[in-house]
C-alpha positions as CSV (number, residue, x, y, z in Angstrom):
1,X,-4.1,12.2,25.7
2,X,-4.3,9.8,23.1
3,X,-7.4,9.8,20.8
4,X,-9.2,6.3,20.2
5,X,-8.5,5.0,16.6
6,X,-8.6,1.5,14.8
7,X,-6.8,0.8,11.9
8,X,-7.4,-2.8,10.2
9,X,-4.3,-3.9,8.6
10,X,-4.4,-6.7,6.1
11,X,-1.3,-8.6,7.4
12,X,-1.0,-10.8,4.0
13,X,-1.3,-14.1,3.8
14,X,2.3,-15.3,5.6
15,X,5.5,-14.3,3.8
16,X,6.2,-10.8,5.9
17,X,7.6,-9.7,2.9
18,X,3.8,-9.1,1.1
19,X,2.9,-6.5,4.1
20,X,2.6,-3.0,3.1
21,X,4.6,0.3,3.4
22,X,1.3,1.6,5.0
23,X,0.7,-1.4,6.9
24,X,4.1,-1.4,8.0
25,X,3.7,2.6,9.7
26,X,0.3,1.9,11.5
27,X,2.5,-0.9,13.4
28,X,4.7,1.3,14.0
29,X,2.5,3.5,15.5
30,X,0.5,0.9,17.5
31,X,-0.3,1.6,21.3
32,X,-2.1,-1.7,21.5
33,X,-1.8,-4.6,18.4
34,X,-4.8,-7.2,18.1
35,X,-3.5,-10.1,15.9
36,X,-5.3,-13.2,14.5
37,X,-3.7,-16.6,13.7
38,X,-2.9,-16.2,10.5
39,X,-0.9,-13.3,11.1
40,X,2.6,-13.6,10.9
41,X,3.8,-13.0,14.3
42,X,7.1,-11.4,12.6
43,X,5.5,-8.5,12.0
44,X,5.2,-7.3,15.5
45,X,8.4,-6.7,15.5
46,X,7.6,-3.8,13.6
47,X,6.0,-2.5,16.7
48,X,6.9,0.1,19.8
49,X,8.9,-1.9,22.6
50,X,6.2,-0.7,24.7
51,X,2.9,-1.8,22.2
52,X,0.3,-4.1,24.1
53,X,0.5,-7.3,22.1
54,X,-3.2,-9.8,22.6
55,X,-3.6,-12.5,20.7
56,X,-7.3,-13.0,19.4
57,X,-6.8,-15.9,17.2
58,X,-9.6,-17.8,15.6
59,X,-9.7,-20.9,13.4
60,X,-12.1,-23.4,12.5
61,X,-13.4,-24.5,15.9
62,X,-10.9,-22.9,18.2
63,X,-12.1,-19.4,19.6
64,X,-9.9,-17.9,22.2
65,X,-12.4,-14.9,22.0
66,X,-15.7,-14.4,20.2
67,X,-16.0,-11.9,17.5
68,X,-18.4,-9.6,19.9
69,X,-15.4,-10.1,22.7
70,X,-13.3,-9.0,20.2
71,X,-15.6,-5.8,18.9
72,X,-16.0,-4.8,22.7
73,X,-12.0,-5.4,23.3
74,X,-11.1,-3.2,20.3
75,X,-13.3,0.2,21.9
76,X,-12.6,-0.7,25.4
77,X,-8.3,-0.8,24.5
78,X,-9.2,2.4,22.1
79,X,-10.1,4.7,24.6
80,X,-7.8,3.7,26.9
81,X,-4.5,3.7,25.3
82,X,-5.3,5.1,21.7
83,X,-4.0,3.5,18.7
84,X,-5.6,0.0,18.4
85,X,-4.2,-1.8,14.9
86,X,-5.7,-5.0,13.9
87,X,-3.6,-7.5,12.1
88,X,-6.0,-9.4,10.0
89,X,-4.4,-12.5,8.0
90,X,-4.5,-11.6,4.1
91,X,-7.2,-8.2,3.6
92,X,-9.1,-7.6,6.3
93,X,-12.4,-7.1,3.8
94,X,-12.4,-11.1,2.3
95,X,-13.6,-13.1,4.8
96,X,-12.0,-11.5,7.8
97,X,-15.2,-10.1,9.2
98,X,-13.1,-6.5,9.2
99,X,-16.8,-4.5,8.6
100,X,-18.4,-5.9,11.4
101,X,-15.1,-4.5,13.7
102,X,-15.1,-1.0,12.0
103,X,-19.1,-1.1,12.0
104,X,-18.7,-1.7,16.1
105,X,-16.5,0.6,16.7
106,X,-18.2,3.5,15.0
107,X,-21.1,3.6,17.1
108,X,-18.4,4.4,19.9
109,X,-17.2,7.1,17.9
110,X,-13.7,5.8,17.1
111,X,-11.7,6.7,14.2
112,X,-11.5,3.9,11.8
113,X,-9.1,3.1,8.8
114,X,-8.6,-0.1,6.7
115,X,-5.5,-1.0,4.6
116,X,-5.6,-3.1,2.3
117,X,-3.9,-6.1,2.2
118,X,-3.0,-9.1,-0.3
119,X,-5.4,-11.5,0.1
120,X,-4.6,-15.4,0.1
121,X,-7.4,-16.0,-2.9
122,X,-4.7,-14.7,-5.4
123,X,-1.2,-14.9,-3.2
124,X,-1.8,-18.4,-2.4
125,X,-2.5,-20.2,-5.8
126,X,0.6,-17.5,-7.0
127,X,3.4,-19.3,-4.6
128,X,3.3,-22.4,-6.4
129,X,2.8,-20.9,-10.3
130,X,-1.0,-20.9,-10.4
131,X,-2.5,-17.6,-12.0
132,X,-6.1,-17.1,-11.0
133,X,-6.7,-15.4,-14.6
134,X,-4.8,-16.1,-18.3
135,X,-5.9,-15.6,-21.4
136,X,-7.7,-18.6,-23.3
137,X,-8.1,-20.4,-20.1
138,X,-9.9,-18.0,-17.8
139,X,-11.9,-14.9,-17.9
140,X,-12.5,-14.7,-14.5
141,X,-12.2,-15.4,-10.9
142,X,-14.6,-16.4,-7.9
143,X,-13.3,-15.9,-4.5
144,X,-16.0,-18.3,-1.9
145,X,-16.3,-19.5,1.2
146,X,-16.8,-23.0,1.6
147,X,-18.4,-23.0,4.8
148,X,-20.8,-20.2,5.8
149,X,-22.0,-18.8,9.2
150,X,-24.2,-21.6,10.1
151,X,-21.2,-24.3,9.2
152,X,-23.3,-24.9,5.8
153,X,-21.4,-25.5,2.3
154,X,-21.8,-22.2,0.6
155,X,-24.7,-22.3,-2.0
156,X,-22.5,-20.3,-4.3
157,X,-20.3,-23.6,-5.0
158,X,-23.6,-25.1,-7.0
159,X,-23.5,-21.6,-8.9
160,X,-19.7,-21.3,-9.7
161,X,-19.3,-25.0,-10.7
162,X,-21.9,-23.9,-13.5
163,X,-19.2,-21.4,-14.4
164,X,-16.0,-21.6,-16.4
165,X,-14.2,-19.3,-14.3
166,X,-11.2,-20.3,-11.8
167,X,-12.8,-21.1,-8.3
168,X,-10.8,-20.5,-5.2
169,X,-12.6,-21.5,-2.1
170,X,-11.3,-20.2,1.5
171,X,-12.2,-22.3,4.5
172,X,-13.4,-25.1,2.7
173,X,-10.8,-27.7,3.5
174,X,-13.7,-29.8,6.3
175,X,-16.3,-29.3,3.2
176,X,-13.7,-30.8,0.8
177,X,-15.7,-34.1,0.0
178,X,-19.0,-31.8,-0.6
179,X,-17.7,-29.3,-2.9
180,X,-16.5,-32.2,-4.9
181,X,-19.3,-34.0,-5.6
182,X,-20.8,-30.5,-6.6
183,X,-18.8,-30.3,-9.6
184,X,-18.9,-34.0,-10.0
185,X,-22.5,-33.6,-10.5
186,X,-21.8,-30.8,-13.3
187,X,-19.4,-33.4,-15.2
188,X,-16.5,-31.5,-13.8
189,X,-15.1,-35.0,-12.5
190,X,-12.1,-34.3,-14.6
191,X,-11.6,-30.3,-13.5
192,X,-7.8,-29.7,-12.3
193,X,-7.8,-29.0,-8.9
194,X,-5.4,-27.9,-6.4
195,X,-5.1,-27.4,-2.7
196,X,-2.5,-25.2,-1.6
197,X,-1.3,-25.1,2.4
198,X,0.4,-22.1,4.2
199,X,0.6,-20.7,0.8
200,X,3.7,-17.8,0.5
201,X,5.3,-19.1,3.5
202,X,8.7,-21.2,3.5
203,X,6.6,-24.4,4.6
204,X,3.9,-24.0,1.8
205,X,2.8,-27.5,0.8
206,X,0.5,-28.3,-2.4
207,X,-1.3,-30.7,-4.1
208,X,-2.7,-30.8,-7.3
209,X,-5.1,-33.1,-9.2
210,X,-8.9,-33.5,-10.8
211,X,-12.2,-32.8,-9.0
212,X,-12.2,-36.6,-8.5
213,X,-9.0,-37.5,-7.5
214,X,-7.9,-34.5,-5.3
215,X,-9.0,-36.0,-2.1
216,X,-7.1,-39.0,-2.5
217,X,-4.1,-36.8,-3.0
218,X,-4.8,-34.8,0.0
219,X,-4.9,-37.4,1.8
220,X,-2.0,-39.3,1.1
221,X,0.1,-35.6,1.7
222,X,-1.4,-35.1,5.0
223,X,-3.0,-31.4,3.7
224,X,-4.6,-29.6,6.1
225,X,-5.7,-25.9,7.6
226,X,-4.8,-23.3,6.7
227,X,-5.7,-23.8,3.2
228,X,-6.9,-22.4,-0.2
229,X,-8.4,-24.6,-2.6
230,X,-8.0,-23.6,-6.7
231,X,-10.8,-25.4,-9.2
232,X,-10.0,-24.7,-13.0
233,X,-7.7,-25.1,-16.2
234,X,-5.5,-22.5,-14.7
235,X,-4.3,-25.2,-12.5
236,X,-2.7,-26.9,-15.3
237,X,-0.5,-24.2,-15.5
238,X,1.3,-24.6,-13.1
239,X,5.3,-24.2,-13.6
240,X,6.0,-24.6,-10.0
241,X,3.9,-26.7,-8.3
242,X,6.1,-29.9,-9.6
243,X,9.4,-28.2,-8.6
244,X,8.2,-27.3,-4.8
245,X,6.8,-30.9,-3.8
246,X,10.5,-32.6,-4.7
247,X,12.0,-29.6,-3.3
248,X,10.1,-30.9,-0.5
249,X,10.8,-34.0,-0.4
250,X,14.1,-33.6,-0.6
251,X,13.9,-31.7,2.9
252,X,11.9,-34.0,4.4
């Protein structure tokens, strides 16, 4: 008889090729997968011929189950089949609500396990050249949300624009306009800026600017969800971000 277990895989942030070796086994081992949107669906591939696949996907206003659904589906499968793996998109720790699954499941008695995965606050901005952190130009990194719980801009934003650290901002593409004039109103008009899309896949798409020109930009490039938005001189560093867009173009 199986025992009930949940492991919470951080399935990276798109490229396949980011997962882990430990990731990789605990697919392997699957008796049922549970997989978001943002997970690659590549990586099931991974899995038993026989491995229960649901799709649980969420994204900003599109539920196919809530997140207690999805707490009650994870113990339910667990006990019946065993092995329950989660495939979370980047680590299921920043911003993947992954404690609140693990915190469930516990009171059911369920063996839990998290592995870690690479989160798209750092592989994101990396896929086009951007480094979060380098030397003379940042000290430091702040990792927000850019819309909380209620659907509210995240106070934090007021905080880091204060700061001279490199801001990267997850879910914050429909607060865009607000989280501008936050730094606008700390004279960070002329900030570099960047908004990367499907960063680390083979359709990433980016644009980069100044806190007051970026949503112009955005605009104009049709950038949308899924997203990761980059505030700070580091953006100026860029070596590829140039390269990519006329590689891009090219294609298109």
């Amino acid at each position: 008889m199986n025992i009930p277990r949940l492991t919470l895989i951080g399935a990276c942030p798109g490229d396949v090729e980011l997962i882990t070796l430990k990731g990789i086994r605990a697919i392997k081992s699957a008796d049922v997968i549970l997989y978001d949107a943002l997970a690659n669906v590549e990586l099931l591939e991974y899995a038993k011929p026989d491995v229960l696949r649901i799709y649980v996907g969420k994204r900003l206003g599109k539920y196919v189950y809530t997140q207690e659904e999805i707490n009650e589906k994870i113990v339910y499968l667990a006990k019946q089949y065993g092995h329950v793996v989660r495939l979370k998109g980047g680590d299921p720790f920043v911003f993947g609500r992954g404690f609140e699954e693990i915190e469930y499941a516990k009171i059911f008695d369920i063996k839990c396990e998290v592995v870690s995965g690479v989160t798209s606050a750092i592989a994101a901005p990396a896929s086009v050249g951007i480094p979060v952190t380098s030397r003379g130009f940042a000290e430091s990194f702040w990792v927000i949300t850019g819309t909380t719980k209620k659907g509210e801009i995240s106070k934090d934003i007021e905080l880091a624009a204060q700061s001279s650290a490199t801001i990267v901002i997850l879910m914050g593409m429909s607060k865009l306009e607000e989280i501008c004039e936050v730094f606008r109103s700390y004279g960070k008009s002329e900030m570099p800026m960047a908004i990367i899309q499907n960063g680390t896949r083979k359709n990433v798409k980016s644009v980069v600017g100044t806190v007051s020109t970026i949503i112009e930009k955005s605009v104009l490039e049709n950038i949308a969800n899924p997203a990761v938005i980059v505030i700070g001189e580091v953006v100026s560093l860029s070596y590829q971000l140039s390269d990519i867009n006329e590689q891009l173009a090219e294609n298109s």
